[in-house]
Structures are given as C-alpha cells and as structure tokens.
C-alpha positions as CSV (number, residue, x, y, z in Angstrom):
1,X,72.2,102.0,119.9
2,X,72.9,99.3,117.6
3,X,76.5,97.8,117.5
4,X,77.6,95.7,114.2
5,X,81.1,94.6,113.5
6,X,83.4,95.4,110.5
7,X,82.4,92.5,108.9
8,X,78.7,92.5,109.1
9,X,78.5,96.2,108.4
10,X,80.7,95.1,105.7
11,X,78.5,92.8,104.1
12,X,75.6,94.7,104.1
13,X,77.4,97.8,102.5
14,X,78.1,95.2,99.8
15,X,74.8,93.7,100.3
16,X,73.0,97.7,99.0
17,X,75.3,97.7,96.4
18,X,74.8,94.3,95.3
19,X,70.8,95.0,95.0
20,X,71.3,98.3,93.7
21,X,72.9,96.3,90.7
22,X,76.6,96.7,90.8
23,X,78.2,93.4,89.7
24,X,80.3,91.5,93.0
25,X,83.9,93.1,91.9
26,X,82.6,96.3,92.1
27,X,80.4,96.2,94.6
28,X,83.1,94.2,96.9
29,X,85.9,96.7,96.2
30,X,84.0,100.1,96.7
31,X,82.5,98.2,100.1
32,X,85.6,97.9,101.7
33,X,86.8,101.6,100.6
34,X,83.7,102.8,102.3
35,X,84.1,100.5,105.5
36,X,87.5,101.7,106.0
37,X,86.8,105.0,105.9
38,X,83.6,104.4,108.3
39,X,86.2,102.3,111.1
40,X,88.8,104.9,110.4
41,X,86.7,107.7,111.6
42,X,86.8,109.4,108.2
43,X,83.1,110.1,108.1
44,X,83.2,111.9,104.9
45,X,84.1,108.7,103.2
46,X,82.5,106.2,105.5
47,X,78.6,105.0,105.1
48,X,77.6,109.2,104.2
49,X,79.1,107.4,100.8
50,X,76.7,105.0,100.4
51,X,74.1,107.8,99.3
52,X,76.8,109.6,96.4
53,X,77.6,105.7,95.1
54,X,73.7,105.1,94.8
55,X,73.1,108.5,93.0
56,X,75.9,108.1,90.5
57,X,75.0,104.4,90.1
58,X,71.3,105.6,89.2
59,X,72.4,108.6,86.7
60,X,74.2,106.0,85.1
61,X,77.4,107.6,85.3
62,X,79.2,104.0,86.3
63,X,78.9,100.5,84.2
64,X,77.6,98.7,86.8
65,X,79.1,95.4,85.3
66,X,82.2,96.7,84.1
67,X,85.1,94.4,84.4
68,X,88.7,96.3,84.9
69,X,91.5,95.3,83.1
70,X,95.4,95.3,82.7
71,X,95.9,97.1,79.8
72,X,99.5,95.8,77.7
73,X,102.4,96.6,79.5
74,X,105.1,99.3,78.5
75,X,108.3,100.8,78.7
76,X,107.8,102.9,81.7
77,X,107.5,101.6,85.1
78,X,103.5,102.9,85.2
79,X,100.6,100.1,85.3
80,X,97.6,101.1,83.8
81,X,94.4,99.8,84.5
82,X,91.1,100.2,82.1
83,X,88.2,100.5,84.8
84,X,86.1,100.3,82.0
85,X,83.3,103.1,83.0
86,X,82.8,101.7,86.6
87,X,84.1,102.9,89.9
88,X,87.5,103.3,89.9
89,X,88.4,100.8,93.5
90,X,87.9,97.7,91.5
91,X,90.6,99.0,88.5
92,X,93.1,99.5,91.5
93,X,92.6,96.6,93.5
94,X,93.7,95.0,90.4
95,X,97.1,96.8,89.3
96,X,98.3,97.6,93.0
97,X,99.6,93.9,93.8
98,X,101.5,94.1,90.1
99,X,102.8,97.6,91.2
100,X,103.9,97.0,95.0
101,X,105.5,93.6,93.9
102,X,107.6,95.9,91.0
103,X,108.5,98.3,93.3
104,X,109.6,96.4,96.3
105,X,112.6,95.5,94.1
106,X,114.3,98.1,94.1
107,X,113.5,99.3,97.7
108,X,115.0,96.0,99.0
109,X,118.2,96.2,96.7
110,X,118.4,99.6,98.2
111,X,118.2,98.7,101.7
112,X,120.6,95.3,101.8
113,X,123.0,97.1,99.5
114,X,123.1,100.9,100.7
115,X,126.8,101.4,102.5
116,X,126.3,101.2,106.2
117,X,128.8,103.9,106.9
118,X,126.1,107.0,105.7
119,X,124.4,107.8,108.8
120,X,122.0,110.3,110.0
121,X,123.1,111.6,113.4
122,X,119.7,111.7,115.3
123,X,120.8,112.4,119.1
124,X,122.8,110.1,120.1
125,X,121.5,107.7,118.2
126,X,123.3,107.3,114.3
127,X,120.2,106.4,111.8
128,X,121.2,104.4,108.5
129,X,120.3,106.1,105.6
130,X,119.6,101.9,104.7
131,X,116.2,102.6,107.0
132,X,114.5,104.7,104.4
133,X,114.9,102.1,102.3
134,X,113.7,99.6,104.7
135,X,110.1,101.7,105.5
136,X,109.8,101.9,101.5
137,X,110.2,97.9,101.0
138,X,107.8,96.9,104.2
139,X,105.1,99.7,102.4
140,X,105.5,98.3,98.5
141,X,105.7,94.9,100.2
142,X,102.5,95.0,101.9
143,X,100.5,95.8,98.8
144,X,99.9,92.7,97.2
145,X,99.2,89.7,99.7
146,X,96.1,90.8,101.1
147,X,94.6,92.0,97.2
148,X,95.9,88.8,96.2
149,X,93.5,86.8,98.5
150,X,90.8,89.0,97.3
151,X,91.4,88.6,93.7
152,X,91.4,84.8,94.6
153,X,88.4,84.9,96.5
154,X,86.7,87.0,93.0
155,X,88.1,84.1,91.1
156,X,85.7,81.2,92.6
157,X,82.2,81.0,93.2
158,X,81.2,81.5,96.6
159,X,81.2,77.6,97.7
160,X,84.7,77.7,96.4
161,X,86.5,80.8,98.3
162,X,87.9,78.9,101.4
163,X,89.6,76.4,99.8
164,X,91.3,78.9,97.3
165,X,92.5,81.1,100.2
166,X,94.2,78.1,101.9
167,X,95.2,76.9,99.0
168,X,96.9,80.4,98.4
169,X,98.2,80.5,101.8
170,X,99.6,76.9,101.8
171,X,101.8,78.2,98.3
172,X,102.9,81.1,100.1
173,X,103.7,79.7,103.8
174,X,105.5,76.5,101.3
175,X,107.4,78.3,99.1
176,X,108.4,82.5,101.1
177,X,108.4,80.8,104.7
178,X,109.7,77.6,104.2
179,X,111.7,77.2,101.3
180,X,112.7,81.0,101.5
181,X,115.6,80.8,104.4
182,X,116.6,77.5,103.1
183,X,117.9,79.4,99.5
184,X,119.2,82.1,101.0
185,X,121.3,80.2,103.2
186,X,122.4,78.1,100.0
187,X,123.4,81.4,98.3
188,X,124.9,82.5,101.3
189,X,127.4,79.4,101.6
190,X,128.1,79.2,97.7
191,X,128.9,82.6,98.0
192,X,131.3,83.2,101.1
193,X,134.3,82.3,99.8
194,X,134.1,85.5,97.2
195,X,132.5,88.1,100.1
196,X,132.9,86.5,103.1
197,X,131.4,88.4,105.8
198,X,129.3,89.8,103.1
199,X,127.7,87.0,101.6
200,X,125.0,86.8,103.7
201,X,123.9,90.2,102.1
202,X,124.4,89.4,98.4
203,X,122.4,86.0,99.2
204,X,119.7,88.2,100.3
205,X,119.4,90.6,97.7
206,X,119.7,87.8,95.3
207,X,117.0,86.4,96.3
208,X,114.7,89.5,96.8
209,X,115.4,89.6,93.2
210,X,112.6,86.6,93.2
211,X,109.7,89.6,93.6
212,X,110.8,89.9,89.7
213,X,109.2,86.7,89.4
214,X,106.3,87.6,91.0
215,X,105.6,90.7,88.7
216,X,106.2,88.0,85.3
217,X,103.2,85.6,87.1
218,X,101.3,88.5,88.5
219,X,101.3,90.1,84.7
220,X,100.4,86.4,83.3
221,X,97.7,85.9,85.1
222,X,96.1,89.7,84.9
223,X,95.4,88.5,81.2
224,X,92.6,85.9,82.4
225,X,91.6,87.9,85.5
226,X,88.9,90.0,83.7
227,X,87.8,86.8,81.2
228,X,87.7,84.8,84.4
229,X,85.4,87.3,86.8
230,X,82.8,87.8,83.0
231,X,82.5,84.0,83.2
232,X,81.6,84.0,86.6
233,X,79.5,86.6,85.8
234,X,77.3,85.3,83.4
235,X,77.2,81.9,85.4
C-alpha cells in the first residue's frame, strides 16, 4: 500500500487536471475541493471525482480557461460571481473572502454589543445569547485569510509565490496583530470618560468596523483579479 501526503496527492490531482487542459485557477481550486473531500473521508467527492471532472472536461461542458469574475456590485447584500462556463470552485474561491469579510460585520457588532443580561439557562450554567453571535463572527471571519493567500499565490508566477505570501503575512501580522491592540486601546482611553466601564466595548466594535475596509479593498482589487490571472495566462 502506497501512502502519499495531502500535499503530494494534492499536486498530482492538480497535476491530471493541469494536463487534461484546465487552466491553473481552475484546476488549483477544483484540486483542493476534491482533496478535501478524499482526507475528510467523503469518498463520494474525494479522488472517485477525478473521473466525473475528466468526462465533463472532455464533453466540453466546462471552459477550461475560463477566468471567474466579480460581477458590479449592488444593493443587496449578495456577491455574485460570473464563473464564466468553467467549474464553479474557482467563481467561489473568489467572492467568499468579499462575502465572510461583509458579513463578519455585523456578527461582531452583534456579539460586543448584545446586552449581557439575556441569557440562556443551560444547567447550571447561564449561556449569553452574545455567543451565537460570537460562533457566527469566528465562521464569517475565517473565510477570507486562507483564500486570500491563495488568490495571492494565483497572482504571481510560480518563482514569485513565496515572497507574496510573506509579504501578505508581514501586512497582516503589522497591521491586525500589531497595530490592532494598540488602536483599540487608543479608542478605549479617548472614550472612557463618556462610557466608562464600557468603553473598552465601544473601542472594540469601533474598530471591528475596520472589516468595512476590508470589503472596499477586497471589492477594488476583484476588478484586476481576472485581468491579472489572463495575463498570467497568456505569459
């Protein structure tokens, strides 16, 4: 019995799809949909996929160098992707970060700002109602860092994708980890003589209001995402 890791069986599920012809955003996203469901157990969606993708790729029901897109926002709080005729993994890796960062908004808000008096009694234990809030922050949270190192790591040629993820990471440990406590203990201080106790709470909803700035920059940069990944492309 051979034994692989998830990265090398990784690669070579990307590796098929690559020399079947699907272009490397495509062929990167379904790859890791396929290896999760294979290390999950899910053996209806693990390699047993690899066959189906091949099939559809070969009927031509999939533009094998389609390019997703962010199509132009709207009133509503929906993002919609164009997948463009290819597999539909690619078209979500794309608007998921955009979406979680949205939603994490108002999840946090929620949570910091939710009286602490409504309680669930659970035992003897007394549950905020604040937690539910809490659970749906750390989910919508968690959707964009990891797709944002991939869509970096799409971004650059392959010679290039190191030094983009540290760069990526040095921005985000700089400016969330570092500079992050430092402004919330500013707002904190300018703001305890109007809430005292409470200021510390206000601070830190203020600056969760920040994620609204990382849905403007995440919807700037969408627009040269799919130019970007054609140029690479075609390079």
């Amino acid at each position: 019995m051979t034994i692989i890791t998830i990265a090398e069986l990784h690669e070579r599920v990307e590796a098929i799809l690559s020399k079947a012809g699907l272009n490397a955003l495509q062929a990167g996203a379904v790859a890791r949909v396929i290896v999760a469901g294979e290390r999950d157990a899910c053996k209806s969606h693990g390699i047993y996929r690899i066959e189906g993708v091949l099939r559809t790729m070969k009927a031509g029901k999939a533009q094998m160098d389609a390019v997703p897109e962010v199509l132009p926002g709207t009133a509503s709080g929906i993002v919609k992707v164009d997948a463009k005729g290819g597999f539909s993994n690619a078209a979500g890796e794309i608007g998921l970060p955009l979406l979680g960062a949205l939603l994490s908004v108002p999840a946090a808000l929620a949570f910091l700002l939710w009286p602490a008096a409504d309680v669930w009694p659970l035992g003897t234990l007394r549950v905020p109602h604040a937690m539910v809030f809490a659970l749906l922050f750390g989910f919508f949270a968690a959707w964009w860092p990891a797709l944002s190192y991939n869509a970096v790591s799409q971004m650059v040629t392959a010679s290039e994708r190191t030094v983009a993820a540290a760069v990526l990471n040095l921005f985000i440990t700089l400016l969330g980890v570092g500079l992050g406590p430092l402004v919330t203990g500013f707002f904190s201080d300018l703001l305890a003589p109007v809430y005292g106790a409470e200021a510390l709470r206000w601070s830190l909803a203020a600056v969760c209001c920040l994620f609204l700035g990382t849905v403007f920059f995440f919807s700037l940069a969408l627009k040269t995402y799919g130019p970007r990944l054609r140029a690479l492309a075609v390079a």
